[in-house]
VMD Tcl script that builds the backbone (N, CA, C; Angstrom):
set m [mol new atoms 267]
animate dup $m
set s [atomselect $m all]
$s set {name element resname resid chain x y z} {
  {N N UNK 1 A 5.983 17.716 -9.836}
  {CA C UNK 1 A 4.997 18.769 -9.896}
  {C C UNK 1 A 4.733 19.328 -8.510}
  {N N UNK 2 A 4.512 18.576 -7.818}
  {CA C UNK 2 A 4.113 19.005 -5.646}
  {C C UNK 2 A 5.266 19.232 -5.627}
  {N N UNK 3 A 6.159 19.467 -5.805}
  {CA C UNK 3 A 7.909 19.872 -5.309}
  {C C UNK 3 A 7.878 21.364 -5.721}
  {N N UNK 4 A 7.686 21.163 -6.940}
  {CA C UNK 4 A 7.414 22.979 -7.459}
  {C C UNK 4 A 6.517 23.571 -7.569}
  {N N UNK 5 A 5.295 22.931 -7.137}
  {CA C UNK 5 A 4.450 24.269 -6.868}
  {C C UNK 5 A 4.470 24.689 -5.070}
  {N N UNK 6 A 5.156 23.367 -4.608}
  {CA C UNK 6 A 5.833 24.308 -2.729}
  {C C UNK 6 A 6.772 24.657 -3.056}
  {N N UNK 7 A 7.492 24.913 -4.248}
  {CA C UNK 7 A 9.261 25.500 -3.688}
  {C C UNK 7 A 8.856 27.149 -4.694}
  {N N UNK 8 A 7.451 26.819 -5.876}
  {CA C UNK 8 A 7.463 27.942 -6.816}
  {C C UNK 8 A 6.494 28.964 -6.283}
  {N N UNK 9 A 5.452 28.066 -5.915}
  {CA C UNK 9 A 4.380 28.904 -5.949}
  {C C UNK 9 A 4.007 29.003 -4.217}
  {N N UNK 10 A 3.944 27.837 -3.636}
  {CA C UNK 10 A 3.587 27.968 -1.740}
  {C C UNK 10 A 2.298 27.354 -2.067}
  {N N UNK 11 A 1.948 26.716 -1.056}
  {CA C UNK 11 A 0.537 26.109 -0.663}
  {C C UNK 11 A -0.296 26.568 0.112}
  {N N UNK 12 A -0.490 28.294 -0.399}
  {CA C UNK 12 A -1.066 28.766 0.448}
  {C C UNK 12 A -1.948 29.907 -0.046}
  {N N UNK 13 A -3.360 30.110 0.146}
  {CA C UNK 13 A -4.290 31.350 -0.373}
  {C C UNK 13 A -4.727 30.728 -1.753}
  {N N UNK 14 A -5.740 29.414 -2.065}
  {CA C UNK 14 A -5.722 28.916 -2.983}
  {C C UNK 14 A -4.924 28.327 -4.320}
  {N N UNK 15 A -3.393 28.688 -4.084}
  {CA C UNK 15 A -2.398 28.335 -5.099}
  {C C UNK 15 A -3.204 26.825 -5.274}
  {N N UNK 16 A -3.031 25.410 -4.591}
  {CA C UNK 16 A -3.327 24.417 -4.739}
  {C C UNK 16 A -4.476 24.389 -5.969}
  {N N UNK 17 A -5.744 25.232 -5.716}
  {CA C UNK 17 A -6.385 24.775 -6.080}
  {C C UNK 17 A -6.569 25.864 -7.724}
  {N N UNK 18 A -5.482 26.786 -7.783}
  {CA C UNK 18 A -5.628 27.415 -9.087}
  {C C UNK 18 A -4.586 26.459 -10.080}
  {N N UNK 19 A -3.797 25.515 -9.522}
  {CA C UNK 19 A -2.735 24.992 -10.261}
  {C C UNK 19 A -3.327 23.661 -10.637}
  {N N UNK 20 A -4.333 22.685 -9.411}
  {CA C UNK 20 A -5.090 21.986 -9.830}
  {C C UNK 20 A -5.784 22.123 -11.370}
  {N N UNK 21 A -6.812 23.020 -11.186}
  {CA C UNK 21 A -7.796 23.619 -12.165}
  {C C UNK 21 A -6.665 24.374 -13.738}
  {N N UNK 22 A -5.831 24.486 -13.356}
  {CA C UNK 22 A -4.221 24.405 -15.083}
  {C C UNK 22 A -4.550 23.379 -15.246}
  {N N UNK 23 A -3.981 22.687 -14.427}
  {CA C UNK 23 A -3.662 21.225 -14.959}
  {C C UNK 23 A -4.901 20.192 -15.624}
  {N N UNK 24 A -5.563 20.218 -14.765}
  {CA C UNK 24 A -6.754 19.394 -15.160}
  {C C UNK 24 A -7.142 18.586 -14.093}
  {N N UNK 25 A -6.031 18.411 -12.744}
  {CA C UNK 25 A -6.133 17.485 -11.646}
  {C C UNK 25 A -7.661 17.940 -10.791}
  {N N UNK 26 A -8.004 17.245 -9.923}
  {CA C UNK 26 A -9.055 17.839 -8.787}
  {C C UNK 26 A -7.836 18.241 -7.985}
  {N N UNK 27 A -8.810 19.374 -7.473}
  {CA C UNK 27 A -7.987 20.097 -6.380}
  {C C UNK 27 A -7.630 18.636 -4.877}
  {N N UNK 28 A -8.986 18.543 -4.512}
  {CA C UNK 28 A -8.016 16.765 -3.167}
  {C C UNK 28 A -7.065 16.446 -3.889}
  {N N UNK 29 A -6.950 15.945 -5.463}
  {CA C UNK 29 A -5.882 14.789 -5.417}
  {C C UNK 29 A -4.635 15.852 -5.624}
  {N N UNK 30 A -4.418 16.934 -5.844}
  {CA C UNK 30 A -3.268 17.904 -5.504}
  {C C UNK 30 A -3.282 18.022 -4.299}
  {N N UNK 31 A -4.138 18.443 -3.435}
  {CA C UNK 31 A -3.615 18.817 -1.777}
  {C C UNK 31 A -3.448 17.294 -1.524}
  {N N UNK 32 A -3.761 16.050 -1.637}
  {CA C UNK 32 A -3.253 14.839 -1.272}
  {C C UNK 32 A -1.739 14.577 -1.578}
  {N N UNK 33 A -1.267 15.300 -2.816}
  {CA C UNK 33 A -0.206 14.881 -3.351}
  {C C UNK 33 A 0.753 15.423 -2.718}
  {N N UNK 34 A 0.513 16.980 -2.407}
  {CA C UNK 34 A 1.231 18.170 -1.396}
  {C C UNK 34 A 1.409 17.214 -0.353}
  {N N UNK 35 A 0.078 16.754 0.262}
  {CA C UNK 35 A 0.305 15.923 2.149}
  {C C UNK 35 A 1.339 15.125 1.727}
  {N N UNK 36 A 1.141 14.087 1.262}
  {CA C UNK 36 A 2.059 12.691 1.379}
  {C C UNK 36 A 3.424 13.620 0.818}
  {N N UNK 37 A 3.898 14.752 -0.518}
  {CA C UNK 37 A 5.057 15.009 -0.512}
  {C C UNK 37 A 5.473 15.509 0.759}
  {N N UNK 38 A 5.367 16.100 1.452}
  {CA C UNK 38 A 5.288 16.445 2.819}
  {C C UNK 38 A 5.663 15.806 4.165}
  {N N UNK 39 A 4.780 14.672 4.149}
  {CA C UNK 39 A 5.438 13.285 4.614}
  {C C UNK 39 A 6.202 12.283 4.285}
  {N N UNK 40 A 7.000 12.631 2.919}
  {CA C UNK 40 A 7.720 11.683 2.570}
  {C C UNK 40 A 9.150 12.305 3.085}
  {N N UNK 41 A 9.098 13.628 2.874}
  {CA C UNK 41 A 10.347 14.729 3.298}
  {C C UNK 41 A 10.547 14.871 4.539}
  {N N UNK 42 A 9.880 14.478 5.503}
  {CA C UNK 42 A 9.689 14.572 6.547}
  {C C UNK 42 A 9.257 15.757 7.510}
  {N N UNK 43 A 8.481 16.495 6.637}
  {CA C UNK 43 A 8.086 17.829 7.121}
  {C C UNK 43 A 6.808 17.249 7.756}
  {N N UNK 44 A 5.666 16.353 7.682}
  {CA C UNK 44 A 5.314 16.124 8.264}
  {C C UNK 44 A 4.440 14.223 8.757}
  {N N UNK 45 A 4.214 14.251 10.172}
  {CA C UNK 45 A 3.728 12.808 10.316}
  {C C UNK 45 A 2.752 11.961 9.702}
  {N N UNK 46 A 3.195 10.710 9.165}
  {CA C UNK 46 A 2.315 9.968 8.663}
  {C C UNK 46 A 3.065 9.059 8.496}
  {N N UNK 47 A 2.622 8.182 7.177}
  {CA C UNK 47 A 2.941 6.919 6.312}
  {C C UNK 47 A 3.611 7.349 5.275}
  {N N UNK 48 A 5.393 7.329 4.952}
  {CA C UNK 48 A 5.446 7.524 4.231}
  {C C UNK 48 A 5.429 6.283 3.000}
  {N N UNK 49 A 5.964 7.402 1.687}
  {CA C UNK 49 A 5.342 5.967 0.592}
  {C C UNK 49 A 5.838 4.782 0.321}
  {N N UNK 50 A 7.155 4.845 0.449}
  {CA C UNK 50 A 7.935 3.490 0.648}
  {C C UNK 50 A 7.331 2.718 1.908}
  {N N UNK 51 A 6.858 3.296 3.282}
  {CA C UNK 51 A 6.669 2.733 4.159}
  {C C UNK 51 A 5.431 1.777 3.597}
  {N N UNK 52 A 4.507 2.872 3.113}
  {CA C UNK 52 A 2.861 2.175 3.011}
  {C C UNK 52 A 3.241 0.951 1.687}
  {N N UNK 53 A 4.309 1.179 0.725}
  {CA C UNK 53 A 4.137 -0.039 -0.531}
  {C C UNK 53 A 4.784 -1.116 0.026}
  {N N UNK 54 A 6.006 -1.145 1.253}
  {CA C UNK 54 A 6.767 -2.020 1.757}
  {C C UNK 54 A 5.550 -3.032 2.866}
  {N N UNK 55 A 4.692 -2.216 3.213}
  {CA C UNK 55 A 3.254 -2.738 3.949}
  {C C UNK 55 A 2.238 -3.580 3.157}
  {N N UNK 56 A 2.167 -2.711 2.118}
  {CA C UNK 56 A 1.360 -3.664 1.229}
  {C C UNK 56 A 2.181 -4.637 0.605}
  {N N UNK 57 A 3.268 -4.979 0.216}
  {CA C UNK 57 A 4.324 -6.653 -0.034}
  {C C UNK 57 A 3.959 -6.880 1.208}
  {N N UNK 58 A 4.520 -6.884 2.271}
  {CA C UNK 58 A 4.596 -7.949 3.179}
  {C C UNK 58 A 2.815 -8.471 3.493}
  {N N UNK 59 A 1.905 -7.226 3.450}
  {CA C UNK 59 A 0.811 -7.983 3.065}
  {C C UNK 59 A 0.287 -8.833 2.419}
  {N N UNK 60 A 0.603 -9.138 1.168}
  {CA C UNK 60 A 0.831 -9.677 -0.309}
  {C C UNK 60 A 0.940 -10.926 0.290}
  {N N UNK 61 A 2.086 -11.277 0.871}
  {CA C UNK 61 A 3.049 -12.055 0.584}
  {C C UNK 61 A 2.799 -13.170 1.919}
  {N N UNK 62 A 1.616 -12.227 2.876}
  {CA C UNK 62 A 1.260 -13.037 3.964}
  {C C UNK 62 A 0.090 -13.521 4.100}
  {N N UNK 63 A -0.694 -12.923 3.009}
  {CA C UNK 63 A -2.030 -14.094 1.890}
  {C C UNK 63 A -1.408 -14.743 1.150}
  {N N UNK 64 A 0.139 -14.764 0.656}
  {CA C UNK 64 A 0.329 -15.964 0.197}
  {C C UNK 64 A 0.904 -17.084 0.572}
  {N N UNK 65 A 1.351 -16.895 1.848}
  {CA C UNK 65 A 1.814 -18.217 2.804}
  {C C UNK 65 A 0.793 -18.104 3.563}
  {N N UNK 66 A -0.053 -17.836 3.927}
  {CA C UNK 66 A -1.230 -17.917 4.564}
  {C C UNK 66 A -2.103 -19.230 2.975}
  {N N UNK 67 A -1.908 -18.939 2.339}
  {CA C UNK 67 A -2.716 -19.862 1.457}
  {C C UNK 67 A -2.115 -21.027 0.918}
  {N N UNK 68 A -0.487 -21.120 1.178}
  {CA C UNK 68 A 0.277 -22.297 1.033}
  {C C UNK 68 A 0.021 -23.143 2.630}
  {N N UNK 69 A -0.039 -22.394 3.645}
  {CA C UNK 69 A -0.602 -23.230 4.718}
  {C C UNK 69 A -1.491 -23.978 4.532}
  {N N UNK 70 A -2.366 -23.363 4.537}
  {CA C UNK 70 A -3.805 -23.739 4.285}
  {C C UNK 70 A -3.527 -25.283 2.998}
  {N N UNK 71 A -3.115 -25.485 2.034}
  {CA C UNK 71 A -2.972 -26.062 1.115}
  {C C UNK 71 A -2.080 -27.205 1.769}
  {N N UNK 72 A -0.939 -27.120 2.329}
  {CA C UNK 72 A -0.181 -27.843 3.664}
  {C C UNK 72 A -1.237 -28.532 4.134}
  {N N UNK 73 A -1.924 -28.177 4.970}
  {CA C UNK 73 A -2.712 -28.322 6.099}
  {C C UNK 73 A -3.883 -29.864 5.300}
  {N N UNK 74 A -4.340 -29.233 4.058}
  {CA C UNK 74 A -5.580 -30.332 3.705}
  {C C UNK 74 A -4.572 -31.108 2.885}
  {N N UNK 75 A -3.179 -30.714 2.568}
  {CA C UNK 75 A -2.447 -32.118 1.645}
  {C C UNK 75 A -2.059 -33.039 3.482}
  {N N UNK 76 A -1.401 -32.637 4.195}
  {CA C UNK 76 A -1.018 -33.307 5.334}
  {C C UNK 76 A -2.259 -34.203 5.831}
  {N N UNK 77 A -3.663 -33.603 5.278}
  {CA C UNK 77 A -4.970 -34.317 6.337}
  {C C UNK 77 A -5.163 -35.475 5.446}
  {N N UNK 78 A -4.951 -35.168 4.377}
  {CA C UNK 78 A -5.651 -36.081 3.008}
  {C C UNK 78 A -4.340 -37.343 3.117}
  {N N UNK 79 A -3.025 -37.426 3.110}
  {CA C UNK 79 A -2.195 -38.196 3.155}
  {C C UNK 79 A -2.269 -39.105 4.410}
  {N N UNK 80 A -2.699 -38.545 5.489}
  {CA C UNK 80 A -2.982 -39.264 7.058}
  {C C UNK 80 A -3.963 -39.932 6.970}
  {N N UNK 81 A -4.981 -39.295 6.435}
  {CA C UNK 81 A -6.345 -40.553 6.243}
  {C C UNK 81 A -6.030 -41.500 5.386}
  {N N UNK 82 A -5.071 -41.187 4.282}
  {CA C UNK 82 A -4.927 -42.133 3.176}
  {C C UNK 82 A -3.845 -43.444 4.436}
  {N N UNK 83 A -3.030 -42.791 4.674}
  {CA C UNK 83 A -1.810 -43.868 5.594}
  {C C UNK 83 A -2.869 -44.802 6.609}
  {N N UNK 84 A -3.717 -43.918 7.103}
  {CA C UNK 84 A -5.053 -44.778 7.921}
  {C C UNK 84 A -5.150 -46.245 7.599}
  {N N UNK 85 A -6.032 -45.580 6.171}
  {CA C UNK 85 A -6.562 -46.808 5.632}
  {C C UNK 85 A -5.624 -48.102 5.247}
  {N N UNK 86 A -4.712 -47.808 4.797}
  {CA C UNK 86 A -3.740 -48.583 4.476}
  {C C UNK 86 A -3.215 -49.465 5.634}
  {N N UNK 87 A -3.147 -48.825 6.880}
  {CA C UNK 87 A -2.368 -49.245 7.583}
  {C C UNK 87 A -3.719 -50.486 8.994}
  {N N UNK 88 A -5.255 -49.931 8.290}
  {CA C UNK 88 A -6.285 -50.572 8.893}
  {C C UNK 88 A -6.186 -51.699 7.746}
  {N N UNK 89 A -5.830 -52.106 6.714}
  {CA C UNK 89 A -5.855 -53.165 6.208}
  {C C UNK 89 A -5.403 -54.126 6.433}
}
mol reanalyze $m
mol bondsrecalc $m
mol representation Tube
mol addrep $m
């Protein structure tokens, strides 16, 4: 849809926001959709979308070894106190 209304219509002199108001969209989340198509093509700077979802996995994925540490960390403490005791007997 953002592909053809910049290649049909132009993003320019309210088009955005008469094609919004067809559709049923809010006019932001069309001019949002225009920006990021924009930056994905490389017409202009930002985040593109593969960049920002490839950001959010490795985010993902670094609360989840971040929480297998953590789980490491109190099985390694809990087994050392246990070897303690055993080994104070």
């Amino acid at each position: 849809m953002v592909r053809t209304l910049r290649a049909e219509l132009g993003t320019d002199h309210g088009t955005v926001q008469r094609v919004a108001t067809q559709l049923g969209y809010g006019t932001e989340s069309v001019r949002l959709w225009v920006r990021q198509a924009e930056i994905d093509d490389g017409r202009a700077s930002g985040v593109s979308s593969s960049e920002s979802a490839r950001m959010r996995e490795l985010e993902q994925e670094n609360r989840e070894l971040r929480r297998a540490n953590e789980i490491l960390k109190r099985a390694a403490s809990f087994f050392g106190a246990e070897l303690d005791r055993q080994h104070k007997r």
